[in-house]
C-alpha positions in Angstrom: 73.6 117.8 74.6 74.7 115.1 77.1 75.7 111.6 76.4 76.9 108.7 78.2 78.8 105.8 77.0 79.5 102.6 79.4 82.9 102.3 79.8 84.0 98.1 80.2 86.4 98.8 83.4 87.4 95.3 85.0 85.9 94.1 88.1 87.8 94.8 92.0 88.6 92.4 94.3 85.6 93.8 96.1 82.9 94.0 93.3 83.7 90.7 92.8 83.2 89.3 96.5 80.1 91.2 96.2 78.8 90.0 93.4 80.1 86.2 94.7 78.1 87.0 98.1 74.7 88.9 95.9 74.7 85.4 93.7 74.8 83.5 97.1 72.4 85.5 98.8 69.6 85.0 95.9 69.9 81.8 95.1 69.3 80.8 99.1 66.6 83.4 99.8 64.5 80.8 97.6 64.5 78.1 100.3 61.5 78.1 102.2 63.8 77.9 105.4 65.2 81.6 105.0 61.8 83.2 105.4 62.0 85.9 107.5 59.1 84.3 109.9 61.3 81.0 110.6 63.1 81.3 113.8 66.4 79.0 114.8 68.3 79.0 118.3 71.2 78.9 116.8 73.2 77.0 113.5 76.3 76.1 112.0 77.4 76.3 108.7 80.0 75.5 106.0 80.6 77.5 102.9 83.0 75.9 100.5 84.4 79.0 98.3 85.8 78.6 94.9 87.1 81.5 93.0 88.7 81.5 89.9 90.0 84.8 88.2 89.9 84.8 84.5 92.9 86.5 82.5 94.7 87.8 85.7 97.8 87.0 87.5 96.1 86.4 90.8 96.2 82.4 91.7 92.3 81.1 92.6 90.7 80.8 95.9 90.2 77.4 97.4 88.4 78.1 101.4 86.3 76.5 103.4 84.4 78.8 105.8 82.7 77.3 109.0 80.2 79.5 111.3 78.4 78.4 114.3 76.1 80.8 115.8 73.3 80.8 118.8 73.0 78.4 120.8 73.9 74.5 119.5 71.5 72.5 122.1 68.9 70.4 120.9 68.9 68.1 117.6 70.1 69.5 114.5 67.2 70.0 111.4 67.7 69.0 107.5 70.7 70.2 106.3 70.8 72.4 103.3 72.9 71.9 100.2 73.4 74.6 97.7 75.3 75.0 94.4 75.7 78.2 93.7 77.6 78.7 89.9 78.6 81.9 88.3 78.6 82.1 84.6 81.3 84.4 83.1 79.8 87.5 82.2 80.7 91.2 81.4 82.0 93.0 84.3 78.9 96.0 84.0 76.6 93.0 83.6 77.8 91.5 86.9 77.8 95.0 88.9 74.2 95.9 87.2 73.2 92.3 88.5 74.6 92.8 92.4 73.3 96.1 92.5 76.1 97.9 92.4 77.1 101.2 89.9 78.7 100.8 86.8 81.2 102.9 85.2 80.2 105.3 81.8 82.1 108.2 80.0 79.8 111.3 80.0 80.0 114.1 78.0 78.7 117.2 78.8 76.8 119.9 76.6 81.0 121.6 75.8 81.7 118.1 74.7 83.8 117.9 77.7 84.3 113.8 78.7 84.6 112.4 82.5 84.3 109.4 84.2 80.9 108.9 86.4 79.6 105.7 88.3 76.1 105.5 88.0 73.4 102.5 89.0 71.2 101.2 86.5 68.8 98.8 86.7 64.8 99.1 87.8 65.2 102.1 90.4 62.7 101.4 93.6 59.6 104.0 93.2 59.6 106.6 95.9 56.1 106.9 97.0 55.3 110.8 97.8 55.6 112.4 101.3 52.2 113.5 103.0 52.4 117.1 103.7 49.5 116.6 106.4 48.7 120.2 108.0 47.5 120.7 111.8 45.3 123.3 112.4 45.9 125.8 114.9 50.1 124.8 114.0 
């Protein structure tokens, strides 16, 4: 008999920008100005970044990014301001929330353990292929 067990591993430097850029992402897909039918010549932004490891040795991250892309002729629209705050959470409930896999012990039908990432969450249903014959093929 199999069984898994999740295994609480901490989080990488790069789940963690993930995670930082999923939350981001979700929270401005909402505005109405993200659509994917509104069109822009161009835009600038500025993210202000904070970052603030708990229980770690590594100092927090204080940056300001700017971007300007496309062309910047014409007036400017209404700017958008976002807050974007992430609670402290588990570190397999901040993977299963950015999509990404999570760590778990499994052990096999020998009892034998090993390490295994695996996603969890709601899995996207695979519709079936069409296996549409020609005749005369």
């Amino acid at each position: 008999m199999q069984g898994e067990v999740s295994v609480a591993k901490q989080l990488s430097g790069s789940e963690c920008l993930e995670a930082c850029i999923t939350s981001l992402r979700q929270a401005l897909a909402k505005d109405d100005r993200f659509m994917p039918h509104m069109a822009y010549h161009g835009f600038t932004a500025e993210i202000i970044f904070h970052f603030q490891p708990h229980e770690s040795f590594a100092p927090p991250v204080d940056r300001t990014v700017g971007i300007w892309k496309g062309e910047t002729t014409g007036p400017e629209g209404e700017l958008i301001s976002a807050t974007v705050e992430i609670p402290l959470r588990p570190p397999n409930l901040v993977r299963e929330e950015a999509g990404m896999p999570t760590p778990v012990l499994v052990t096999d039908s020998k009892g034998q353990s090993h390490e295994e990432w695996k996603k969890t969450g709601k899995v996207p249903h695979q519709a079936a292929i069409p296996h549409n014959k020609v005749k005369g093929a």
